[in-house]
C-alpha positions as CSV (number, residue, x, y, z in Angstrom):
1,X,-117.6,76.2,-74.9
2,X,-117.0,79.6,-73.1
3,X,-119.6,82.6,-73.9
4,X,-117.7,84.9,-76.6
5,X,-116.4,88.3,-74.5
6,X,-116.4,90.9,-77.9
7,X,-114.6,94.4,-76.9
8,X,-113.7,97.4,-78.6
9,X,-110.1,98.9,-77.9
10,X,-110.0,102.6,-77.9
11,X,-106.8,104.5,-77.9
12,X,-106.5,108.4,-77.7
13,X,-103.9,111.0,-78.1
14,X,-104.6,114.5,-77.6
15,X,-101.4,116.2,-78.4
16,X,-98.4,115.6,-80.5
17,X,-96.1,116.9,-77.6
18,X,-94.6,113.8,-76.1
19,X,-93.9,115.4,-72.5
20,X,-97.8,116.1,-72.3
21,X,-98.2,112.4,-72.7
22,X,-98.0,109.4,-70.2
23,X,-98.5,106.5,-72.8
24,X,-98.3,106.8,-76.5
25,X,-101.3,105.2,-78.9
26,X,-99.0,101.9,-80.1
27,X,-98.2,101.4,-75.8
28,X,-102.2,102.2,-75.2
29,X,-102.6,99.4,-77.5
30,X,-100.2,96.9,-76.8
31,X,-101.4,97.6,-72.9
32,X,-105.3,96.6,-73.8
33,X,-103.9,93.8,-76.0
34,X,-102.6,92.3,-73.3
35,X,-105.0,92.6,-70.8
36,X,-107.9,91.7,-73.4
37,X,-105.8,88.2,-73.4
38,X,-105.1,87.9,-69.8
39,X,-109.2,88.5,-69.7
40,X,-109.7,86.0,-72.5
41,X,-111.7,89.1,-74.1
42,X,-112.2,88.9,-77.9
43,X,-110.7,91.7,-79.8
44,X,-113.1,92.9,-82.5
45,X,-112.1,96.1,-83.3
46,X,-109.0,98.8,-82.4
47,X,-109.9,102.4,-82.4
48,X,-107.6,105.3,-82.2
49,X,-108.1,109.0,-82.3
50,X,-105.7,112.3,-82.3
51,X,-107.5,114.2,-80.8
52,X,-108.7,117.1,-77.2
53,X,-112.0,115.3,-75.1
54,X,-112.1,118.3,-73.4
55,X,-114.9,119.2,-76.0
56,X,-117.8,116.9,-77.2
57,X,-117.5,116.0,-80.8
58,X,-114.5,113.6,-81.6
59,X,-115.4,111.6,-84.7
60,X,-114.2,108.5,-83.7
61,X,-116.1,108.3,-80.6
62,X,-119.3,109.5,-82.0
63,X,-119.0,106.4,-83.9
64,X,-118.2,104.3,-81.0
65,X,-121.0,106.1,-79.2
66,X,-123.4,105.5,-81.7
67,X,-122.8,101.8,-81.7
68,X,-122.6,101.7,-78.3
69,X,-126.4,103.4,-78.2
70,X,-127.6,100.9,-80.7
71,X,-126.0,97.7,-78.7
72,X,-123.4,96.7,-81.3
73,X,-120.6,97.2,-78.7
74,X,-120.8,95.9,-75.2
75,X,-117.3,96.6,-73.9
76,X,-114.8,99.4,-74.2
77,X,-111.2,98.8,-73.1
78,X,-109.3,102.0,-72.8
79,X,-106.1,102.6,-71.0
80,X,-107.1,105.3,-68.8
81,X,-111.1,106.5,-68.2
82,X,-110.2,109.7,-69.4
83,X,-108.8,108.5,-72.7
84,X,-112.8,107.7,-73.3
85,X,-114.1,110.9,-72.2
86,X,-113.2,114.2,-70.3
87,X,-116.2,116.1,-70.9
88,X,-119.9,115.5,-68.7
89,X,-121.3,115.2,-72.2
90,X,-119.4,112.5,-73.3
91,X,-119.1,110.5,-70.4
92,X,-122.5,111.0,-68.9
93,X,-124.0,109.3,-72.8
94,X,-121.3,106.5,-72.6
95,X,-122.5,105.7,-69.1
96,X,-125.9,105.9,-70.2
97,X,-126.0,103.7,-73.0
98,X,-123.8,101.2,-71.6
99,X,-125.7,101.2,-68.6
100,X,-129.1,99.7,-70.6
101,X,-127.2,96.5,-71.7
102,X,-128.0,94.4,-74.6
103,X,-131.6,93.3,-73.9
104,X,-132.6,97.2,-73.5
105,X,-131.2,98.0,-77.1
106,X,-133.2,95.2,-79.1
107,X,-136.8,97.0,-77.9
């Protein structure tokens, strides 16, 4: 039987102005959706968020963050890197705590 692949899809919007925006949330979605099948990658949760990651503090990926730094989420599937993080703050944590890997968080 093949080893479950769990991910987490994360879809962000930062602006309600359409011209500002390449993909919309429901396109970031179905996008991940499909590559999460092509991948044979479990789906086991879809997060979205309306908001700037030019500043630290989004609420939806402090959560993801959080669970990330406690080893409840192994992969992130996001449509573009900077959908996840624009900010050194942001980004330099998710690197961090993705970077320890599952037997690093159960110390």
């Amino acid at each position: 039987m093949p080893e479950a692949r769990p991910c987490v899809l994360y879809a962000r919007k930062s602006t309600d102005r359409e011209d500002k925006q390449i993909l919309s949330i429901p396109a970031q979605l179905e996008e991940l959706r499909r590559f999460a099948e092509r991948e044979d990658l479990t789906i086991e949760r879809e997060l979205v968020e309306h908001c700037s990651a030019r500043e630290p503090g989004r609420p939806v990926f402090s959560e993801l963050l959080n669970q990330v730094a406690h080893g409840g989420v192994e992969r992130i599937l996001a449509w573009k890197l900077d959908r996840v993080a624009r900010n050194p703050i942001d980004g330099g944590a998710l690197i961090h705590y993705l970077g320890k890997g599952p037997a690093e968080h159960s110390r």
